[in-house]
C-alpha positions as CSV (number, residue, x, y, z in Angstrom):
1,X,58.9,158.5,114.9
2,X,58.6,157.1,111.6
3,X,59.1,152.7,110.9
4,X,61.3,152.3,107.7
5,X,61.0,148.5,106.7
6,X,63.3,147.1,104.2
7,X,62.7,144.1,102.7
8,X,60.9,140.6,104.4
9,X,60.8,140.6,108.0
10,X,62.7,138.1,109.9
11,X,65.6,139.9,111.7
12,X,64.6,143.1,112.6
13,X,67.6,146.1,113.3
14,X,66.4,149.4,115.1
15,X,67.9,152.6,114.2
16,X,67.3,155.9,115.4
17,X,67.6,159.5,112.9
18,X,68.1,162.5,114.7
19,X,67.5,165.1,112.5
20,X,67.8,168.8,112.9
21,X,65.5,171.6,112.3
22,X,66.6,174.8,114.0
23,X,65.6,173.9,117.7
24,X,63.4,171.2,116.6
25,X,64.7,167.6,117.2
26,X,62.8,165.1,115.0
27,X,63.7,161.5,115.9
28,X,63.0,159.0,113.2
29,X,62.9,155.4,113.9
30,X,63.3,152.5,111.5
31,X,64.1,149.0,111.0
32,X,65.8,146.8,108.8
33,X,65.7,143.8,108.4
34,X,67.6,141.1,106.3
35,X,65.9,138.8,104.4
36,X,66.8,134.4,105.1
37,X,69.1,132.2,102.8
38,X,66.6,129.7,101.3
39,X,68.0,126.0,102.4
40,X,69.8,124.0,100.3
41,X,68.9,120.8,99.3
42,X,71.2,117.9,100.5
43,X,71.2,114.6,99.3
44,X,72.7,111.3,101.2
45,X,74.2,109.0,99.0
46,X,73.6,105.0,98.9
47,X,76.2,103.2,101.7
48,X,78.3,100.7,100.0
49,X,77.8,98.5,103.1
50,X,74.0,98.0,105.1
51,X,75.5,95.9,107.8
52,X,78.0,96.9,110.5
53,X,79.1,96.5,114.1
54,X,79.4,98.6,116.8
55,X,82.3,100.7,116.8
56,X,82.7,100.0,112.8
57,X,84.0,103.1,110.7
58,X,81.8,103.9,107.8
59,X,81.9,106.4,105.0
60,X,78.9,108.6,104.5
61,X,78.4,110.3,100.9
62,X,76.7,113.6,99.9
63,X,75.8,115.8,97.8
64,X,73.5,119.5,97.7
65,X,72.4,121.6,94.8
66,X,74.8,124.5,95.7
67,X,77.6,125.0,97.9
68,X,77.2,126.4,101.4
69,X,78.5,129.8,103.0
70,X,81.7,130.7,105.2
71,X,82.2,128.0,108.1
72,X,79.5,125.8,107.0
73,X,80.2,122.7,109.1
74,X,78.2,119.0,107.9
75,X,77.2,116.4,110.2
76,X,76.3,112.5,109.3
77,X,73.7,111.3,111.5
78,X,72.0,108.2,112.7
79,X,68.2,107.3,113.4
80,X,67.1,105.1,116.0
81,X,66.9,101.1,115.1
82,X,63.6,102.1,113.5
83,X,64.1,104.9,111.4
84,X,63.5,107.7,113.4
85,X,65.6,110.9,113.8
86,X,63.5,112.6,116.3
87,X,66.9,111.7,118.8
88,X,69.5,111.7,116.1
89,X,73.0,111.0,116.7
90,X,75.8,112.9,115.3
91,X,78.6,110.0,114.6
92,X,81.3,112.1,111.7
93,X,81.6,115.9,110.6
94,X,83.1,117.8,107.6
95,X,84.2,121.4,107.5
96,X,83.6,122.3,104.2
97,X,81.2,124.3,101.9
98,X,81.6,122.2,98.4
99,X,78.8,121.1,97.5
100,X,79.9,117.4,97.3
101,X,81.7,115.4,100.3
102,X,82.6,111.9,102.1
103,X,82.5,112.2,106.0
104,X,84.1,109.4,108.0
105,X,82.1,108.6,110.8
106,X,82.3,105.9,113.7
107,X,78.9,103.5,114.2
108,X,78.6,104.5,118.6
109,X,79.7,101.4,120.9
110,X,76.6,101.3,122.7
111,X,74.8,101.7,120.2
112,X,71.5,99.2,120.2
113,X,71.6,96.3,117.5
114,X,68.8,96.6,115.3
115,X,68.2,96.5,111.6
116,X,66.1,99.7,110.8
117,X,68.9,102.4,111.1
118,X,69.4,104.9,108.6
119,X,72.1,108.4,108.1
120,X,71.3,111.6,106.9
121,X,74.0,114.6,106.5
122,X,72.9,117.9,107.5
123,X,74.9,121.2,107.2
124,X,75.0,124.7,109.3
125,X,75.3,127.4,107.5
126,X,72.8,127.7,105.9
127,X,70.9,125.3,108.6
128,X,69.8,122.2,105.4
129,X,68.6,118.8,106.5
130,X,69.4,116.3,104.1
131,X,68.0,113.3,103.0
132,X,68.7,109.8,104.5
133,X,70.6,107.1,102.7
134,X,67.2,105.6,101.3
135,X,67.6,102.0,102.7
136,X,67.8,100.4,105.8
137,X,70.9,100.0,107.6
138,X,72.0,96.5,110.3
139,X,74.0,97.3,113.2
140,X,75.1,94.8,115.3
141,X,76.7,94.5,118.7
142,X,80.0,93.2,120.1
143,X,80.7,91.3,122.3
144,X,82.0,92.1,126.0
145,X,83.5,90.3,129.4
146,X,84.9,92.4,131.7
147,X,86.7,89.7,134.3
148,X,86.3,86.3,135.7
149,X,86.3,85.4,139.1
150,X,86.3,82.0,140.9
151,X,84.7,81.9,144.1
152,X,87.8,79.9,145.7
153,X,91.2,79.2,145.1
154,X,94.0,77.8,146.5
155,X,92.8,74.9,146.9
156,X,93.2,71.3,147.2
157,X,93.3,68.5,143.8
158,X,89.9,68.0,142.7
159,X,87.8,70.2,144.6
160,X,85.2,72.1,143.2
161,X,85.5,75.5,141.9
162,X,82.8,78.0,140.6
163,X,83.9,79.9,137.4
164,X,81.9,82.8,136.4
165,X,82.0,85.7,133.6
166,X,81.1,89.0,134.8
167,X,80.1,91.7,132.6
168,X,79.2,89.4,130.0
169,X,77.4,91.4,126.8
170,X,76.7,88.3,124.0
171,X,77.2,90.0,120.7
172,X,75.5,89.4,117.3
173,X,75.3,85.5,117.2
174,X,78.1,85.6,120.1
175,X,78.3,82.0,122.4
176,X,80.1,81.6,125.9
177,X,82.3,79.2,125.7
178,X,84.6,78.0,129.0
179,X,88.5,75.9,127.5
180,X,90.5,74.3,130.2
181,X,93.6,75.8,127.8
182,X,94.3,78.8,125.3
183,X,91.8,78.4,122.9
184,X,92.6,76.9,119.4
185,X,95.5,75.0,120.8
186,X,95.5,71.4,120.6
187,X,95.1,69.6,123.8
188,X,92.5,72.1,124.9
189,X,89.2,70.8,126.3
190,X,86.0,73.2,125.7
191,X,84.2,72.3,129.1
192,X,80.9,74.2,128.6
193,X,78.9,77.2,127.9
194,X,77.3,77.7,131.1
195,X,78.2,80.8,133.5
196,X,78.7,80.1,136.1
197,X,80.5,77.0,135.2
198,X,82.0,74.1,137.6
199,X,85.6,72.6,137.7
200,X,87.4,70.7,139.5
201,X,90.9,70.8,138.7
202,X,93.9,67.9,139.5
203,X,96.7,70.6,139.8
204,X,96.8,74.4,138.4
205,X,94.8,75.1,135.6
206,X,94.4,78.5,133.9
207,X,90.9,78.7,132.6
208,X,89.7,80.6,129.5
209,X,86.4,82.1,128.3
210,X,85.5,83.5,125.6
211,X,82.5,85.1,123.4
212,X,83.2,84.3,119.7
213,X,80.3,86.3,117.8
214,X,79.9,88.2,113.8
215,X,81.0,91.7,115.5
216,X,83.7,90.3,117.5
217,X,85.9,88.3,119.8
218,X,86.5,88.5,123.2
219,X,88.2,86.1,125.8
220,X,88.7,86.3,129.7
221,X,91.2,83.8,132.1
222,X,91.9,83.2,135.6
223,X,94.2,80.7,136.8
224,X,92.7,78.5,139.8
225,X,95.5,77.3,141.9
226,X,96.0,73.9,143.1
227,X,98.9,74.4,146.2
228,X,97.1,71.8,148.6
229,X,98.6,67.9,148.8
230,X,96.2,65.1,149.3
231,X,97.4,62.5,151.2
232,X,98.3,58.8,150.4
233,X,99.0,55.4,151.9
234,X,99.9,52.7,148.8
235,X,99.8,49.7,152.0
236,X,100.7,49.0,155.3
237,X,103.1,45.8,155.8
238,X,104.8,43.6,158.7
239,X,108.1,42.2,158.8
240,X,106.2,38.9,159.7
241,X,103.0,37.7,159.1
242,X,101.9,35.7,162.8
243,X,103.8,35.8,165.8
244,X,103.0,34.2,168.9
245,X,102.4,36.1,172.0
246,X,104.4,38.5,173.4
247,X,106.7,38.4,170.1
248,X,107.5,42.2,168.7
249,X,106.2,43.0,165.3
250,X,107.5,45.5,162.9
251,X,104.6,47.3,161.0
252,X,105.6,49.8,157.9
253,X,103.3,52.2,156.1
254,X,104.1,51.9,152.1
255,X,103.8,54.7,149.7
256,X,103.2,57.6,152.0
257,X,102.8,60.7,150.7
258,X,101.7,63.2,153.8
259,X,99.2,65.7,152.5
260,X,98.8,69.8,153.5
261,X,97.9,69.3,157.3
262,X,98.4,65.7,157.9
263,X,100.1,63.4,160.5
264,X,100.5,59.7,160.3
265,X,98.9,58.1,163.2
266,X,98.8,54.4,164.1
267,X,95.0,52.9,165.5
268,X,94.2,49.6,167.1
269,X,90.8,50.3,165.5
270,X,89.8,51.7,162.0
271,X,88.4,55.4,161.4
272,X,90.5,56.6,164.0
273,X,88.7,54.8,167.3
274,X,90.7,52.3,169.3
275,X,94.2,53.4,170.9
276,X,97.1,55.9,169.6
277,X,99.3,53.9,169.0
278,X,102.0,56.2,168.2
279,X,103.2,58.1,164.5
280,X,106.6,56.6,163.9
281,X,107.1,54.4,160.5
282,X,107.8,51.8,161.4
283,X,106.0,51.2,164.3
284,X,107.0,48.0,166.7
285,X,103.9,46.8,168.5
286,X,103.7,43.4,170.5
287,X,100.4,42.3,170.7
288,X,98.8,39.9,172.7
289,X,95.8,38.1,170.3
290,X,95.7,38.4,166.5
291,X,95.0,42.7,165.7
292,X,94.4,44.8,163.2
293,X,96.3,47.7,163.8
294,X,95.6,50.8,161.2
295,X,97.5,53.7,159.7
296,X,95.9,56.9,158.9
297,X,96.5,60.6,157.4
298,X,93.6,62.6,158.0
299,X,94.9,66.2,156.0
300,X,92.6,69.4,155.3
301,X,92.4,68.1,151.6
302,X,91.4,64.2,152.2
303,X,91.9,61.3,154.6
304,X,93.2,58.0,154.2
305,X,93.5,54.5,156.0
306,X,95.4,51.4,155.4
307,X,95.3,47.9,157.7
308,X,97.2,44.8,158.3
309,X,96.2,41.6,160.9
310,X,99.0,40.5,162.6
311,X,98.3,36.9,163.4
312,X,98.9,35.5,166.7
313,X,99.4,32.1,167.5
314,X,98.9,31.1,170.7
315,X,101.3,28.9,172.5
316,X,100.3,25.4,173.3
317,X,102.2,22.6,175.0
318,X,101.6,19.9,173.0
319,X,103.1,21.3,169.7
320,X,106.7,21.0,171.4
321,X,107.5,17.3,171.8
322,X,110.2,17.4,169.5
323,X,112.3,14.2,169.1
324,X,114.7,13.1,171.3
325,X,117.4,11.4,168.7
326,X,118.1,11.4,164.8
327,X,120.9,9.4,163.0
328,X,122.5,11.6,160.5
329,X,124.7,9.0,158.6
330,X,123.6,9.8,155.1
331,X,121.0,7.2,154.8
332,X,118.5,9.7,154.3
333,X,116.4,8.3,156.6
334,X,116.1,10.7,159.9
335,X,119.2,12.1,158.5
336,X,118.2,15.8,160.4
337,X,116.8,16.7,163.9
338,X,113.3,17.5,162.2
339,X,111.2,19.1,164.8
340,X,108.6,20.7,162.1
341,X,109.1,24.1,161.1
342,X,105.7,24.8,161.2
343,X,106.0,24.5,164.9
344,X,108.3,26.8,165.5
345,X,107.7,30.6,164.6
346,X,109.9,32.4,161.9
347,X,110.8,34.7,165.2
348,X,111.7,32.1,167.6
349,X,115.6,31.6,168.2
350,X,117.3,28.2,168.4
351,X,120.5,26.8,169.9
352,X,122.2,23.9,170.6
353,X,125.1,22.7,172.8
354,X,127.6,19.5,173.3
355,X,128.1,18.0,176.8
356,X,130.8,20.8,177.4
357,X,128.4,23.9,176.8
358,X,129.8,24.8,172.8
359,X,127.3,26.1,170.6
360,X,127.2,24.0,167.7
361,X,124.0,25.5,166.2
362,X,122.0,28.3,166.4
363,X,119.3,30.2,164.0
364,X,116.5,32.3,163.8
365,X,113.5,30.8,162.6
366,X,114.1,26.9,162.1
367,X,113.7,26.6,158.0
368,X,117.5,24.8,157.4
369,X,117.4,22.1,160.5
370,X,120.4,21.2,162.0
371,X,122.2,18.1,160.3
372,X,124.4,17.3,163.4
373,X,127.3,18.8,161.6
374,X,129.6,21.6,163.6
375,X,131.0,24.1,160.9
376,X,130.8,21.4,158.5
377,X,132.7,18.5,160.7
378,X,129.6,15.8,161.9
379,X,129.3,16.0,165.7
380,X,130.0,12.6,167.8
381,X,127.6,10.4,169.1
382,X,126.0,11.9,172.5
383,X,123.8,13.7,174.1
384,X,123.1,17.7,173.0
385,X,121.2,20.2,174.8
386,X,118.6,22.6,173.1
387,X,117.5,25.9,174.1
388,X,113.9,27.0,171.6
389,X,113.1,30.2,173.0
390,X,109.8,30.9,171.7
391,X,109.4,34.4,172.7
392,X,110.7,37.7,175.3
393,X,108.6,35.4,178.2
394,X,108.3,31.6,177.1
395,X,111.3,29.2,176.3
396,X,111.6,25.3,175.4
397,X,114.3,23.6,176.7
398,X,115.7,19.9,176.2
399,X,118.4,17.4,174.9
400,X,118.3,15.5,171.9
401,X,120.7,12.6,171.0
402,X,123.0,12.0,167.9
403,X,123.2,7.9,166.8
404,X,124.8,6.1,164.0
């Protein structure tokens, strides 16, 4: 067996020679080998731009001293944020074998920000590692938010509601910012830059964030509904504001507005203690001594009260001693049968009859007193009988003469 070598020795090809000599067999081995292309020199050109963001699409010069063989493919890659290519990224390629070129690459998305990077091109065939771009290149990051959440809703008018921004990646000088409104709209508030942040909104409000940074800008909602009613009472009022015992009172509750989950209840005493009285509007109640009777809406979102004092006067004998005669001639003098108003409650019921029984006055309340005239013709001299009935239990009964 004989080695043959041709040339340097890199790749190495075994052959075998059979030769023949009569019956002698002679086996010759050998090897070939092919001798390596010598790399060629690439050189990356200067980057018009040193500053980028993530995601940005750059153009990577080149040239080398000679062009390259059959399916050379070239590769731009990246360092690390200091320099180094001992991890290079490929981020563009170029199928070509000129000895000049521009590849189009893409600066990674997750790439790390960082002012240090730098790109060499490299080609294949034969295997050549070129050069970086001789200066140092910035990349900077965008910014991200991936949803926002509230950790309620549905809710009631001015209730408190956490906002927060999840996922939230602050790019190159990037701020949070929270708008009650589409940002850049007038009318919208900017309510903060804290995550999470608080609101608490009067009806529904669609909330915006957003991340407004050098690389980018990025901007979140979520709309916080308000579906919940609070409850209102403007004022509670009577039909009449003392009344003397045993007289009925009509009591009204003003301005309601009956909130998600609410009844109207009347109280004889406030923060709902005392007696039901009942939920109609209005409510009649009869009480014995002056009361403070209460209406209330207590609702899942709020509750509310409102009072009135019905004043009782209490009946005494003495008060009714009304006068027994007037002379209504016109001499203005104890022209009317005056028995004081202020005696007799705005509730309390008046007639009066002639010696035969005719009614020949009656009112409610005693404010116009009776003049001694019958639908406008004076009465005769004589003697008239009055009924004062003061309440559903207690009347005053007596006569009263007309003179001249």
């Amino acid at each position: 067996m004989v080695d043959v070598h041709i040339g340097a020795s890199k790749l190495v090809v075994f052959y075998k020679i059979r030769l023949l000599f009569s019956s002698l067999i002679l086996f010759f081995c050998f090897t070939i080998v092919k001798a390596q292309q010598d790399p060629i020199h690439i050189t990356t050109d200067t980057i018009s731009t040193s500053t980028f963001c993530a995601g940005d699409t750059v153009s990577v010069p080149f040239t080398s001293d000679a062009p390259f063989d059959t399916n050379n493919m070239f590769y731009a890659q990246i360092s690390d944020a200091l320099g180094s290519f001992s991890n290079p990224i490929s981020i563009g390629r170029l199928s070509s074998r000129a000895s000049s070129g521009i590849i189009r690459v893409v600066i990674p998305i997750n790439i790390p920000p960082g002012t240090g990077y730098r790109i060499r091109v490299v080609g294949t065939n034969p295997e050549s590692t070129g050069s970086d771009n001789g200066a140092n290149l910035a990349v900077n990051n965008n910014s991200a938010i991936d949803l926002v959440t509230s950790d309620i809703n549905n809710i009631c008018p001015f209730r408190n509601v956490e906002l927060t921004a999840k996922g939230v990646t602050l790019g190159t000088r990037a701020a949070l910012t929270w708008y009650d409104g589409p940002p850049d709209t007038n009318g919208t508030v900017v309510l903060g830059n804290s995550n999470p942040l608080m609101v608490s909104p009067s009806g529904t409000t669609t909330y915006y964030v957003r991340s407004d940074g050098g690389c980018s800008v990025v901007e979140k909602s979520i709309t916080v509904i308000v579906d919940e009613t609070e409850s209102s009472i403007s004022s509670v009022t009577s039909d009449i504001d003392s009344i003397y015992p045993g007289t009925s009172v009509e009591l009204t509750a003003n301005g309601l507005i009956i909130g998600t989950g609410a009844t109207l209840i009347w109280y004889d005493g406030p923060s709902g203690a005392g007696t039901i009285l009942g939920s109609s509007n209005p409510l009649t109640v009869s009480p014995p001594t002056t009361t403070t009777y209460y209406a209330r809406l207590e609702g899942s979102c709020n509750t509310v009260e409102e009072s009135i004092t019905v004043m009782v006067d209490q009946l005494e004998e003495g008060l009714y001693n009304f006068p027994t005669a007037f002379t209504p001639n016109g001499d203005h003098v104890n022209d009317v049968w005056d028995i004081g108003e202020n005696r007799i409650h705005p509730r309390a019921h008046v007639w009066i009859y002639d010696n035969n029984g005719q009614l020949v006055f009656k009112s409610l309340g005693y404010e116009k007193p009776w003049d001694g005239n019958y639908k406008g013709r004076p009465q005769p001299v004589g003697t008239y009988y009055y009924v004062i009935k003061l309440n559903d239990k207690k009347q005053k009964e007596g006569f009263v003469m007309i003179l001249k």
